[in-house]
Structures are given as structure tokens and as C-alpha cells.
N, C-alpha and C positions, 0 to 999 in steps of 0.2 A: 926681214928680207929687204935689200936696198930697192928702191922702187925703180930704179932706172937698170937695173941688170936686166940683161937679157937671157934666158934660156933655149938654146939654140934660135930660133928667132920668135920666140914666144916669149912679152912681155911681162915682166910683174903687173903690169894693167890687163893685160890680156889673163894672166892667171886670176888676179882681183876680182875681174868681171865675171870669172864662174864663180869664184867662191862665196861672191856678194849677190848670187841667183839665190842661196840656200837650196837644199837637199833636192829640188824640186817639186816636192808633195805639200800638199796646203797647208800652209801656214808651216812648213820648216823651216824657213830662215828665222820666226820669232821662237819656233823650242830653240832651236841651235843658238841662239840670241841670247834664253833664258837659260840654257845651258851653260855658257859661258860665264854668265853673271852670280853663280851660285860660287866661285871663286875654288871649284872641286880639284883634286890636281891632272895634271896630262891624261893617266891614265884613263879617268872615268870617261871626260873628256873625247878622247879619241872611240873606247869604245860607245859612246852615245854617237860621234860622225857616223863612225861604221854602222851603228845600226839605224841611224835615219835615214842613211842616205841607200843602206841596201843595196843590191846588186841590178846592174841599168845603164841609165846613160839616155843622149840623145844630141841633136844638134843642135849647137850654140851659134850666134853673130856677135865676133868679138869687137870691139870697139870699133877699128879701124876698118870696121864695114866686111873685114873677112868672113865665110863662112869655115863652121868645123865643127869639131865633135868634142862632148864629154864623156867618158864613161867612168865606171866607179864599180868597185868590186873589195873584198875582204884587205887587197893590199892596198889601197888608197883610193888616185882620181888620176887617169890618162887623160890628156888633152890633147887634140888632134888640130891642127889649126892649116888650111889650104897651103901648100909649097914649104912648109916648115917641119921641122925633128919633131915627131910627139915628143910629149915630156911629162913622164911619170910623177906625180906627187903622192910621197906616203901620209899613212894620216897622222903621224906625228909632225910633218911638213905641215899638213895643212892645218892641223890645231893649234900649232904656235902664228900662222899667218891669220886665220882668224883672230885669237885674242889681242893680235896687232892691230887688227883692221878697228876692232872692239873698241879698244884702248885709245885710238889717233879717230874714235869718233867718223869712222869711214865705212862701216858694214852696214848701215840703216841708214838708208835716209830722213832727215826731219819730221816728211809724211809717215815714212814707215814706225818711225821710232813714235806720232802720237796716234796710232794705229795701236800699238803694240800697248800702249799706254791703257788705253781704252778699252783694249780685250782683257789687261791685266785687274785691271778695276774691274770690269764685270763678272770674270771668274772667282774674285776675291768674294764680290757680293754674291753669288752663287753658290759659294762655297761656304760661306757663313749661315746662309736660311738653307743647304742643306744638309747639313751638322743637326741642327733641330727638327729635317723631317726628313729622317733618314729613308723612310720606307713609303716616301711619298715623290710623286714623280715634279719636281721644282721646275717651275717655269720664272726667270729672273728679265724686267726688264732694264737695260741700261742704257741712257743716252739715245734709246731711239730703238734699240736691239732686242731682242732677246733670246734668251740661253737657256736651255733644257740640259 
């Protein structure tokens, strides 16, 4: 998507800025993150949007300080933004604009991205000692953390 186009007067920054909120639910931006990086094609892809982001919504403050809404349901993500056209995005829209954002290094930021680092490695180690105790409830510390 060119970043400077505009959709009726809802920016590609103003779209960016929902779709770099992630699903809204804890810790969705890094499945949707780790979803993307498994390199599966469109299809699976969209069905994983569709079903993290599930059916909802709420309000957004888009960049430019405006107030508006998102919502999201089985056909993609509506975007409601103060004096401006909603503007429907399907999720085949939106899973090629994220593996853009992915790709040009814009959907996480630095902190998120050694966040994201951090939970990776400790699921990693969690997931290795409980391979060996399968039937035992693993408590993992990492870095300060730990994971059950």
C-alpha cells in the first residue's frame, strides 16, 4: 500500500496505527507477529487474523489526535474515524499490509520487538523441561520471570 494515499480521508498512518495496536487481547500483536514469521501462505494467514481478532471493536485515537472506532468481524476491520468515510478493510487487505509493515521493519517496535525476544526464549525453555515432565506442572524462570 503507498503510504501517502489516502482513503476517503483516512490515512495509510491512520490505518497503520490500528493494525500496529494488534488483535487487542494480550499479547496479540506478538502471535499475529509470530504468525506472520512462520512464512505460511495468505490463507492460513488471514484465517488466524480472523480468528484472533474475533468479533468486537472499540475506540481508537488516531494519530492526528482524532477520535474513532474500530470494529472487526468475519469480513475484516471497519474504521470509523471523526468527519471522515468509514473505510472497510478485508482481511486479505489487511494481511498483506501487515506482512508489509513486518517486512519494512514497522509493526513492532524495538522495545516490543526485545519483549517479544524474551517471551520467545522463555517459552522455548519451558517448552524444552516440559517435553521431559510431561505430567508435572513446570514452573520456568527466565530473566526475572516466570512461566507455568
Amino acid at each position: 500500500m503507498d503510504d501517502n494515499k489516502k482513503f476517503g480521508d483516512v490515512s495509510q498512518e491512520d490505518i497503520d496505527s490500528v493494525l500496529t495496536r494488534g488483535s487487542g487481547f494480550q499479547d496479540g500483536k506478538y502471535r499475529i507477529y509470530r504468525q506472520f514469521q512462520k512464512n505460511e501462505d495468505s490463507k492460513s494467514n488471514i484465517a488466524f487474523l480472523k480468528n484472533e481478532y474475533g468479533t468486537g471493536g472499540g475506540t481508537h485515537d488516531y494519530p492526528d489526535g482524532t477520535r474513532g472506532g474500530e470494529w472487526h468481524d468475519a469480513k475484516g476491520i471497519r474504521l470509523e474515524k471523526r468527519g471522515c468515510e468509514d473505510v472497510n478493510l478485508t482481511w486479505s487487505a489487511i494481511a498483506r499490509r501487515i506482512d508489509e509493515l513486518i517486512a519494512s521493519d514497522r509493526y513492532m517496535t524495538e522495545t516490543e520487538l526485545a519483549e517479544y525476544d524474551l517471551h520467545t526464549a522463555a517459552y522455548a525453555k519451558y517448552r524444552d523441561v516440559k517435553a521431559s515432565n510431561s505430567d508435572a506442572i513446570v514452573l520456568v524462570e527466565h530473566s526475572g520471570s516466570y512461566y507455568a
